[in-house]
N, C-alpha and C positions, 0 to 999 in steps of 0.2 A: 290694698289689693286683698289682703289676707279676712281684710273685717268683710271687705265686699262678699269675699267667697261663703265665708262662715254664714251672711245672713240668707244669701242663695243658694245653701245647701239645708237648712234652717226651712224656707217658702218652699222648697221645693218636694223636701218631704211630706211636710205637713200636703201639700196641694194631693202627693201620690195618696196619700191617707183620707184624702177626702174624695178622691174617687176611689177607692177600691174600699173601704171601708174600714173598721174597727175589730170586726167579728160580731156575734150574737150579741148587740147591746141589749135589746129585747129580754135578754132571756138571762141575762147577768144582771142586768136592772130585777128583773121580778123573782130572781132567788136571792139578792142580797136583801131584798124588801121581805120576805120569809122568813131569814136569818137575825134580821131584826125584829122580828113579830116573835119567832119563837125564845129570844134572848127576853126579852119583854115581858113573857107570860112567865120564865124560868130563870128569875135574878139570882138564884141561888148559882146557877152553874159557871162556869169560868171561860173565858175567852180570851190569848196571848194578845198584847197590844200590839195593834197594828192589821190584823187580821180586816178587820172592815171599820173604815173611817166613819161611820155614824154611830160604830159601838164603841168608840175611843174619848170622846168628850168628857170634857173634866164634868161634867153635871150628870149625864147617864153613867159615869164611874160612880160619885157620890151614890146615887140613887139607888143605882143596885147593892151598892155595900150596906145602905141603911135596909135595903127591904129583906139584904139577907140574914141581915142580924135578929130580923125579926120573926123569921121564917127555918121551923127546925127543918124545914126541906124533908122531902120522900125516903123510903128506905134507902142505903147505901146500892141495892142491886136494879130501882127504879132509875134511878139518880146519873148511875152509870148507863142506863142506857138510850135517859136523855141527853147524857152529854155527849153520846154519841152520835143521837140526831143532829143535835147542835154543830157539830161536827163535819158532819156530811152536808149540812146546807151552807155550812162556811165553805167549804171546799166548792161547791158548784157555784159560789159567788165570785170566786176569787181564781178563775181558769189560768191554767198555765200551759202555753202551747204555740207551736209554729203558727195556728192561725190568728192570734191574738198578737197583734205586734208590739203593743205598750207591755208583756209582758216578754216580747222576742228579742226587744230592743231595749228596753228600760231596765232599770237598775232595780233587781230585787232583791232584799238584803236575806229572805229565807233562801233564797236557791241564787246566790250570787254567779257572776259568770265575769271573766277578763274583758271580755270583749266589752259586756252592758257598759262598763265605767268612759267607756269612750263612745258610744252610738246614741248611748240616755238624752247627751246635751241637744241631740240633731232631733229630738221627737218630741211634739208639746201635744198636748190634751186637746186642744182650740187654738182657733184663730188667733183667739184675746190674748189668752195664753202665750201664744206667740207673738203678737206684737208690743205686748208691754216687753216680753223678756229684751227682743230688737230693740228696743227706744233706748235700753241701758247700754247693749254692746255698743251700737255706733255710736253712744255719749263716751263711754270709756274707753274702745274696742279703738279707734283710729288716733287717737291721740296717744295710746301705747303702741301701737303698732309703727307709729313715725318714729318714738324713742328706741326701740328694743329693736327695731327690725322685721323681716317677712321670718324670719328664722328661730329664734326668739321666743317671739311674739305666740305663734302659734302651738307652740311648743307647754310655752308657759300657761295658753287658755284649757288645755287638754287636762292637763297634770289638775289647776284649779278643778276641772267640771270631774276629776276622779276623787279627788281629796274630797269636796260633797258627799260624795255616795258616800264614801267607806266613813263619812261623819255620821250619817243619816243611817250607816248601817251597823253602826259603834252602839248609836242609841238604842235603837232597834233592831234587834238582832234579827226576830221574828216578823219580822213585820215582810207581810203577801202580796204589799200592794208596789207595784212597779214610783220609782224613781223616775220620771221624767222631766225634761225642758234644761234650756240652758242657764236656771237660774243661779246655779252655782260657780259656777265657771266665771259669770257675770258677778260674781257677790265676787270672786276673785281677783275682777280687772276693778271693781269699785276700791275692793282696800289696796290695791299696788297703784291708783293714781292716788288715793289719797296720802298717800308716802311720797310717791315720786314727784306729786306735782301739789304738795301738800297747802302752798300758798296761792294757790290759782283762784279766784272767787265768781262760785258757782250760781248760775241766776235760778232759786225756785218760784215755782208757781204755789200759792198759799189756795185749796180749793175748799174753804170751809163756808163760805158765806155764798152770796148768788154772785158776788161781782168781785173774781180772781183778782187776787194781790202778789206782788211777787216782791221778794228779798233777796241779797246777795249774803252770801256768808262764805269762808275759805273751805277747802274740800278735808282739810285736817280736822275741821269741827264738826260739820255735818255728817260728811263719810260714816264717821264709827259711830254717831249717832241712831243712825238706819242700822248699824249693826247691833247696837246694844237693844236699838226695838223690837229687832229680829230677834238676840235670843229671849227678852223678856215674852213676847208672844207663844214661844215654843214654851216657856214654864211655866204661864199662864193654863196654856192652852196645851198640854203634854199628847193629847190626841191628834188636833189639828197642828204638832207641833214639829213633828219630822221634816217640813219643808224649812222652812224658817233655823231650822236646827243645822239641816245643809247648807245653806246659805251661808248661816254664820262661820260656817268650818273651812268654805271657800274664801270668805270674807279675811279670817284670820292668815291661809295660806298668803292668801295676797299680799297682806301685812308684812310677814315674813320675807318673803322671795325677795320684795322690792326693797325692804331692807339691806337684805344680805349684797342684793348688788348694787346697792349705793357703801355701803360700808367697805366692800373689797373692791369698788372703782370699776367693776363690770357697766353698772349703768353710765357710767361716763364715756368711757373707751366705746358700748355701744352706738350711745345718743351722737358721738364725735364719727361714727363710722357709717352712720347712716347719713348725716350732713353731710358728710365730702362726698355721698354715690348722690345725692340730691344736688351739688353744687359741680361735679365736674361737666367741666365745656360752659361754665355761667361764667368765670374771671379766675385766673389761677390768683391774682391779688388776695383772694377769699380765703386760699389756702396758705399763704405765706400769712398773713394775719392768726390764723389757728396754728400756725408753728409756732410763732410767738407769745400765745398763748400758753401752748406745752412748755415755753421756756423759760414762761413766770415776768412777761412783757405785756401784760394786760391792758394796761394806761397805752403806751403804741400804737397796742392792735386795734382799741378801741378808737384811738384817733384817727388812726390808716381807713378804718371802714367807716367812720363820718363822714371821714373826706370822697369814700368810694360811693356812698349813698348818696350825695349830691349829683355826683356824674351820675348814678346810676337809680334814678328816685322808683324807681319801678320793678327793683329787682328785689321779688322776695326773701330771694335767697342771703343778698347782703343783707336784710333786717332780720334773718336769723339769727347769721354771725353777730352781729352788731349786740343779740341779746347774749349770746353768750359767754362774747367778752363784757359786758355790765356785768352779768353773774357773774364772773371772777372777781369784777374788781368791786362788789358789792353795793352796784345800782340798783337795787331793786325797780324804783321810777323809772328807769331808763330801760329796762331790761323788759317789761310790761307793755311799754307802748312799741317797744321794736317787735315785740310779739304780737301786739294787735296790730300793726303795721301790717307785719307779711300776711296775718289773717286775713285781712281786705284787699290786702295786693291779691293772693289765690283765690278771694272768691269772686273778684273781678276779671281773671284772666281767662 
């Protein structure tokens, strides 16, 4: 319920933003094209990073450090009053205002605000933008939300999509240009499954040839994989790198949180308290098995609900129990296919 609301408040924004618009894109577009024309002709002068992301590339940094080395530059009171032009047409590139919502609503790290660190995650740039971010929440976003709960759950995607910013805004202190989309938040449900469900083996799509290949591999491997590519990219790439740089600070929260509540038994007593509000009025049998469970009667419980799975072949809810007593008693095989079990039991019913 909680992923469904997130991705419909997610479509719904974005939809308001596409009828009522952006602001003067017009007229931001051709003073940022200015601002780079005059930086262009004036490598000697200086620009804070982040100010405008086509003067942030690790190649136009090189560039103008070599051209300025080369170049004694204008009088000290010339020089100044270029950097002032420079100055002024960063500032008309880079608007900050109630009409401008990516800067209303999104997370800017020069003029930070409480509120942006939670409104940033609901606003995307694009369409695209927005449905690659969706394709990751409902891969990660419903399968924590069954564990953790409607309480939780959303509790914990908010905190991830604020940890981003203040990463992004740790790097970049300076930096004018709005924080948007839910990537980070999402970089945050990515590393708390690859902790919590670290063994689960994840089917990708390989897109580098003409004719898609796909492999499985466990989420403990891959997960932080995506993450170490994330922050290699932001080092690579220290202009285009502020995104990637949140990501990975979401990424690591993630890591964390679902740590700390598997190590102090939060995430068990959760995942156990959301199955019994899933399971009541299915078989109180379901529930006397998960006592026996807490009683350290695993071997039991597990026989009790084999025997309930026959009477009851149909009932998802007994192929959950059924995994979780395997997990206690260290079936992994067993505990796998009770899980694909009620997978195809719920997408049947």
């Amino acid at each position: 319920m909680v992923t469904t609301l997130l991705v419909a408040a997610c479509v719904l924004v974005q939809a308001v933003l596409a009828i009522r618009g952006t602001g003067d894109d017009g007229h931001v577009e051709e003073a940022r094209a200015h601002a780079v024309e005059y930086f262009a002709e004036h490598p000697y002068l200086e620009v804070k990073p982040g100010r405008i992301p086509e003067l942030d590339q690790a190649a136009v940094r090189m560039a103008h450090a070599a051209a300025s080395a080369a170049l004694e530059g204008p009088d000290p009171e010339t020089r100044a009053a270029e950097q002032a032009e420079l100055e002024a047409r960063l500032a008309a590139a880079t608007p900050v205002g109630t009409d401008d919502p990516f800067h209303r609503f999104g997370y800017v790290p020069a003029h930070p605000a409480l509120s942006a660190l939670f409104t940033s995650p609901f606003v995307h740039s694009g369409w695209l933008h927005l449905a690659g971010n969706l394709w990751f929440l409902v891969f990660c976003g419903v399968t924590l939300e069954d564990r953790w709960g409607r309480v939780v759950f959303p509790l914990f995607y908010l905190a991830a999509g604020a940890v981003a910013a203040l990463t992004h805004a740790l790097v970049f202190p300076h930096d004018t240009a709005p924080l948007l989309g839910a990537s980070g938040a999402i970089a945050g449900c990515m590393g708390a499954f690859a902790v919590a469900f670290a063994r689960t083996r994840v089917r990708f799509a390989l897109l580098v040839t003409l004719r898609p290949r796909t492999f499985t591999a466990p989420a403990y491997a891959v997960l932080p994989l995506w993450a170490a590519f994330e922050a290699l990219w932001g080092w690579i790439l220290p202009g285009e790198g502020t995104r990637p740089l949140a990501d990975l600070g979401g990424f690591v929260f993630g890591v964390v949180a679902a740590l700390v509540l598997h190590w102090t038994g939060v995430d068990r007593r959760l995942d156990d308290s959301v199955e019994r509000v899933a399971t009541l009025g299915d078989d109180p049998r379901i529930d006397e098995a998960r006592k026996l469970l807490t009683r350290g009667g695993a071997d039991v419980a597990l026989a009790m609900l084999e025997g309930l799975a026959q009477e009851k072949p149909e009932s998802a809810h007994v192929q959950d129990a059924i995994a979780e007593a395997a997990r206690a008693v260290g079936d992994d095989a067993r505990e796998q296919k009770a899980r694909q079990r009620a997978q195809r039991l719920r997408a049947t019913a």
